[in-house]
N, C-alpha and C positions, 0 to 999 in steps of 0.2 A: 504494500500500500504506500503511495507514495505519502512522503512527510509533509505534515500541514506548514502552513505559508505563516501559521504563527508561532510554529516551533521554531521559526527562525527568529522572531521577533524578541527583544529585553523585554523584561517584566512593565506592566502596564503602571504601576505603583510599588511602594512599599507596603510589606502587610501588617493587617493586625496588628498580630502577636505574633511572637515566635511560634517556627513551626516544631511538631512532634518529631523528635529524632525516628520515629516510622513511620512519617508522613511519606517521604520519598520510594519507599516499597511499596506502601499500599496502594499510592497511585499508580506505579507501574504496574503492580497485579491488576489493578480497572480498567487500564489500557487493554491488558493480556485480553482480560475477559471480554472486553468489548469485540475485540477482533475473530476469540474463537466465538462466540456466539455467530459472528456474520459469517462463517464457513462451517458451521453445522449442518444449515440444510444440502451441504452438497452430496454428501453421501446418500441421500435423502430421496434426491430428486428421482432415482430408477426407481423407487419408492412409490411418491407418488403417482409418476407413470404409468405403473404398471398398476396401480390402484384406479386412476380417474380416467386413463384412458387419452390424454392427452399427445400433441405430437412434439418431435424435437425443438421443431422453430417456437414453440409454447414456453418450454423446457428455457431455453435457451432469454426468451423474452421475461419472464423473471426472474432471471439472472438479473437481467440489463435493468431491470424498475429497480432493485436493488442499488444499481451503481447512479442511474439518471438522482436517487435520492439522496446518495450520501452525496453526492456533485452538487446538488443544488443548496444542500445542506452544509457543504464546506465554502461554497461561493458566498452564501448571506449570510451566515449565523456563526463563520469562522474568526471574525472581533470580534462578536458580542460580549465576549468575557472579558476582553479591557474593557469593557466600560461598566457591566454590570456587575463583574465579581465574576471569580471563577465558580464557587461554589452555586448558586441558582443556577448556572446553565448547566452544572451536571447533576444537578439536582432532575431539571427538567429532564436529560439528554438517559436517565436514568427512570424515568418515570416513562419516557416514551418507547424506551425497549420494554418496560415491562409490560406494554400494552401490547406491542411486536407480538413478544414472546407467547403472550396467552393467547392472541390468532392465532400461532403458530401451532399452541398445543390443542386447541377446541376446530383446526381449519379440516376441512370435508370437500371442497370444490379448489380450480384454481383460482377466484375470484379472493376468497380469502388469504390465501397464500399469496398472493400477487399485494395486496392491503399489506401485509404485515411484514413483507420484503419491503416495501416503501418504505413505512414507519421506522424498521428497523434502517436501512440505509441512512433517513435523517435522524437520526439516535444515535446512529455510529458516526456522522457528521461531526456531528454537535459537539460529542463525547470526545474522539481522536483530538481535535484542535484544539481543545479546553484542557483538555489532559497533558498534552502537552507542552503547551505553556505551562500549565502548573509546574509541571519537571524541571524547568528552567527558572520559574519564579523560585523552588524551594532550592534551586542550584546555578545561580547565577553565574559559575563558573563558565557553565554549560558543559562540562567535562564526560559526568555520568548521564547527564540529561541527552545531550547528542547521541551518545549509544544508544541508550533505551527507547528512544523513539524512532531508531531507526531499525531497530533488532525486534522489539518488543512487536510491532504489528504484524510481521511473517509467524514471527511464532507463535501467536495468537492461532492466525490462521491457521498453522502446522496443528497445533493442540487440539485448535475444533473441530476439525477436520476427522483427525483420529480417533480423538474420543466419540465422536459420533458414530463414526463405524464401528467403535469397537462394542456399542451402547444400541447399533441397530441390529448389530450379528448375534449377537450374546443375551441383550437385555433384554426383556419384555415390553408391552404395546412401543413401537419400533418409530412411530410417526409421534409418539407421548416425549416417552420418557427422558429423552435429552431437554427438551424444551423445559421439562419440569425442575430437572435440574440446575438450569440456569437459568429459571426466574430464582429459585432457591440462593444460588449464589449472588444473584441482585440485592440481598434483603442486606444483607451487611456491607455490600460495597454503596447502599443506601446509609446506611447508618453510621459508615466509614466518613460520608464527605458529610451526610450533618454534623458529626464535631468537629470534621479536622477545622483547621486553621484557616482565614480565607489570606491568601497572599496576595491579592490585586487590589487596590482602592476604587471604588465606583468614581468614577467621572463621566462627564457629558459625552453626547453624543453618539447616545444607544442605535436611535433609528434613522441615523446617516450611516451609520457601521453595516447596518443591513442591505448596502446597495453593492452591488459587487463590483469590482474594481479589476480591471483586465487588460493587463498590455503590453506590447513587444517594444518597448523603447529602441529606436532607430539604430542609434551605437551601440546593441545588443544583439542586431538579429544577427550580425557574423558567427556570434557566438552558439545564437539558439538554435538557428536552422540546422546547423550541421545535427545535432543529437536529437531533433524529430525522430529520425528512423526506428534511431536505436529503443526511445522512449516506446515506439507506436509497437515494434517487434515484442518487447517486454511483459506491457501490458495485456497483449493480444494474446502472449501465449498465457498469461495469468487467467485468460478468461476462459480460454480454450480446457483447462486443466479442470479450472473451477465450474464450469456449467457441463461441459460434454466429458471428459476426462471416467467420472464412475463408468458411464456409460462404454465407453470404449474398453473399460478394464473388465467389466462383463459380457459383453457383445461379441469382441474382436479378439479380448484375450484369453476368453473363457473362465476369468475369477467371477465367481459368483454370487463368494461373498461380500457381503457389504464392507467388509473391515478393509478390503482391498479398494475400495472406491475415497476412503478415510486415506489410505497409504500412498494413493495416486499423489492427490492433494499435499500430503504433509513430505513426500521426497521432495518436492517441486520447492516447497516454502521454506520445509527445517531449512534445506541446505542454503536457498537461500539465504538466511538466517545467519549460518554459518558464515557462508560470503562474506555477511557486511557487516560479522563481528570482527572475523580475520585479515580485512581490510580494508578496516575503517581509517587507518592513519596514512593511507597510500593518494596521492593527491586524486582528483578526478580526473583530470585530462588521461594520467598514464592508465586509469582503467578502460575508456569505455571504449579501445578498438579490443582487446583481448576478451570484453564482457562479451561485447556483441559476436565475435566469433566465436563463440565458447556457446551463445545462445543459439546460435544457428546448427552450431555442430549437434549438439545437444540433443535439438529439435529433431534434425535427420536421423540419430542414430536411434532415439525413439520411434520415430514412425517406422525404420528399419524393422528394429522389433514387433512392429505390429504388424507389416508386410508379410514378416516371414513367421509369426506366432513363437516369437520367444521373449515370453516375459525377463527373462534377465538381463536379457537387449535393450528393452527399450525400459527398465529400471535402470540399467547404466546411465541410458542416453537422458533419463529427466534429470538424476543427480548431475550431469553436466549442466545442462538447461538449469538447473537451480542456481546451482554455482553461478552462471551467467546473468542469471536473472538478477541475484542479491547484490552483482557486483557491477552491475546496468542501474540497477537504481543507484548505488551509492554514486554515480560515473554520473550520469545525469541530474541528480537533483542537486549533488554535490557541484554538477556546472553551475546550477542556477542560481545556488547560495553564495558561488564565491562573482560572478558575473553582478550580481542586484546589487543596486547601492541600499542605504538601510530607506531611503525614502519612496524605492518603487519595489521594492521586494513584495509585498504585499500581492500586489497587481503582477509581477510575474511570476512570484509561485500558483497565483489563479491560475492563470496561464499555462503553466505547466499540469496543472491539475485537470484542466480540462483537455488539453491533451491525454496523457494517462488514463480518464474514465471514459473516453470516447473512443482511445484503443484499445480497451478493455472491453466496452460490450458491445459497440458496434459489428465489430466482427465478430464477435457471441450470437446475436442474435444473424449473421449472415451465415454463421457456421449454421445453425441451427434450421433456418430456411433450406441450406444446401442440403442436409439431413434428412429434411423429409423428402427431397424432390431427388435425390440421385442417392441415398442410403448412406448410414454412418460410415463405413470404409472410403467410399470414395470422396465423403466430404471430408474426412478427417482428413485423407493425403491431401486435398487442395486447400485446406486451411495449413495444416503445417508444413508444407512446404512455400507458402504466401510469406507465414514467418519465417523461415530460414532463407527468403530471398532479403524480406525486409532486413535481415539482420545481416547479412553479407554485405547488404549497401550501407548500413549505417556503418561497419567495418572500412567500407571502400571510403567512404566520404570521411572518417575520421584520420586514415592514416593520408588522406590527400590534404585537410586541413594542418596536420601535423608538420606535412612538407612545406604547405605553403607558409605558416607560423616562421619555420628554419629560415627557410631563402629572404623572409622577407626581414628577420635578424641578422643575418650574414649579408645581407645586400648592403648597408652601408661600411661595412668591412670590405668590401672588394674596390 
């Protein structure tokens, strides 16, 4: 998930009161939990399917209500917490999963499920950006804060992911009992931000903060354009793993347990995860030709696997793809953080964010149309190999910007 446009931002005030020497964990734990909640339903989803009778491009489309809400939910309501407090908006950003949550666990049609992917998407909005500012308000160094919120939302994902299959394979009522659990886990990361500390001072300008702010500043685009690809490659495959991915591990690869549709998911993310703990002190520019080659490779040697039916093929090939993937986010967004000055950074992590969620389901929902109209095998091959072209070019255009950076350093030298 890419990192909110406030996690970049200094604290909006001084707080309160000091904070609790466990303030800093428990927030990161609400982080965690917010992200595995939003990758629970995936394992889920042949679940569904196979219960309502729905088709892939269905499948696939909320997926994408999911992502259009936490996007619209990070564009307006990503300041609200400098100016109102951090604590009320996750007050609210927790009150509105736990309405998600109970669709999720009472839902019978797609109608409901699609209501309760929305709500949850502006819930995980709300929560990710507010959260993490918090992490920086209680760490102004930004030291452990920078990690955590860049580690902390893969692995989210990785956890919900798993637990969920591990909780549809094993546990009883299969479509219940995860849901119930993690409104369960809500009641005390409720009761956690009613004491903690509030670290922001409220000041003006609640509902100016709500307009979203978006833009490619002129002496920027050199820098932006080039890592489009890689960003659009990234995300795409994030989405590909995360909506159609169960599907494909039972369909194409013959795993039919559900824990397998959890394990899809969580190779792609853990290792992620991994990635962009392992190198996180490495600048950005030297990452993002070797990410996005690593993503493209990745990508190929998994569909390889699924071409020729060996799962430990295209196991190998997503732990590349993750590695790639963790080390593509850190490459890209770490462009965007070091390129923004502190007075447009705002307006270009939008930017980038909208990018990102619109590489993310757009081709979710085209994978998915493909799906019903030429069958999951053949739309799988044309979606990932789309990405591994995507990501060769973002390779090509990185190590050609790279040259032209050199010549045009050495050119006054000659």
């Amino acid at each position: 998930m890419p990192v909110p446009s406030s996690a970049a931002a200094p604290p909006a005030g001084a707080p309160h009161r000091a904070p609790w020497k466990g303030a800093f964990p428990g927030v990161a734990a609400i982080l965690v939990l917010f992200l595995a909640a939003s990758s629970a339903p995936s394992p889920l989803y042949v679940v569904y399917q196979r219960q309502w009778h729905f088709t892939a491009w269905v499948l696939t489309v909320v997926f994408a209500l999911y992502v259009f809400g936490l996007l619209g939910s990070l564009l307006v309501v990503g300041a609200l917490s400098d100016h109102l407090g951090r604590r009320p908006v996750l007050a609210a950003a927790i009150a509105l999963e736990v309405v998600a949550l109970a669709l999720f666990l009472v839902a019978g049609n797609v109608l409901v499920l699609s209501v309760a992917r929305v709500l949850q998407g502006i819930a995980t909005g709300a929560a990710t950006t507010t959260l993490s500012a918090t992490l920086v308000d209680l760490e102004p160094s930004r030291g452990r804060a920078g990690v955590v919120t860049s580690v902390a939302p893969l692995t989210g994902l990785a956890l919900g992911a798993l637990g969920s299959g591990v909780l549809v394979e094993f546990g009883p009522s299969p479509t219940r009992l995860v849901y119930a659990l993690l409104l369960g886990a809500m009641v005390p990361a409720a009761v956690f931000v009613a004491l903690m500390p509030e670290t922001s001072l409220r000041r003006p300008g609640a509902v100016a903060s709500l307009r979203p702010r978006i833009a490619m500043p002129a002496h920027l685009r050199a820098d932006i354009v080039p890592v489009v690809p890689a960003m659009i490659a990234t995300w795409a495959l994030a989405g590909m793993y995360l909506s159609l991915g169960p599907s494909v591990a039972a369909e194409l690869l013959g795993l039919h347990s559900h824990l397998a549709g959890g394990v899809v998911v969580t190779l792609l993310a853990g290792t992620g995860a991994l990635a962009i703990s392992l190198l996180r002190s490495r600048p950005a520019s030297s990452l993002l030709a070797p990410s996005s080659a690593m993503l493209g490779l990745g990508t190929l040697t998994s569909l390889a696997g699924v071409a020729e039916d060996l799962v430990w093929l295209s196991a190998v090939g997503t732990v590349f793809a993750g590695l790639g993937f963790g080390a593509s986010v850190l490459a890209t967004f770490g462009t965007f953080a070091r390129i923004a000055g502190p007075h447009e950074r705002s307006a270009v992590f939008a930017l980038a964010n909208i990018i990102s969620y619109l590489g993310n389901s757009v081709p979710a929902v085209l994978g998915g149309i493909a799906v019903t109209a030429l069958g999951l095998r053949t739309a799988t091959v044309i979606y990932a190999l789309a990405i591994a072209v995507v990501g060769f070019s973002a390779f090509a255009l990185s190590l050609n910007q790279g040259r032209t950076k050199r010549q045009a350093v050495m050119a006054p030298c000659s």
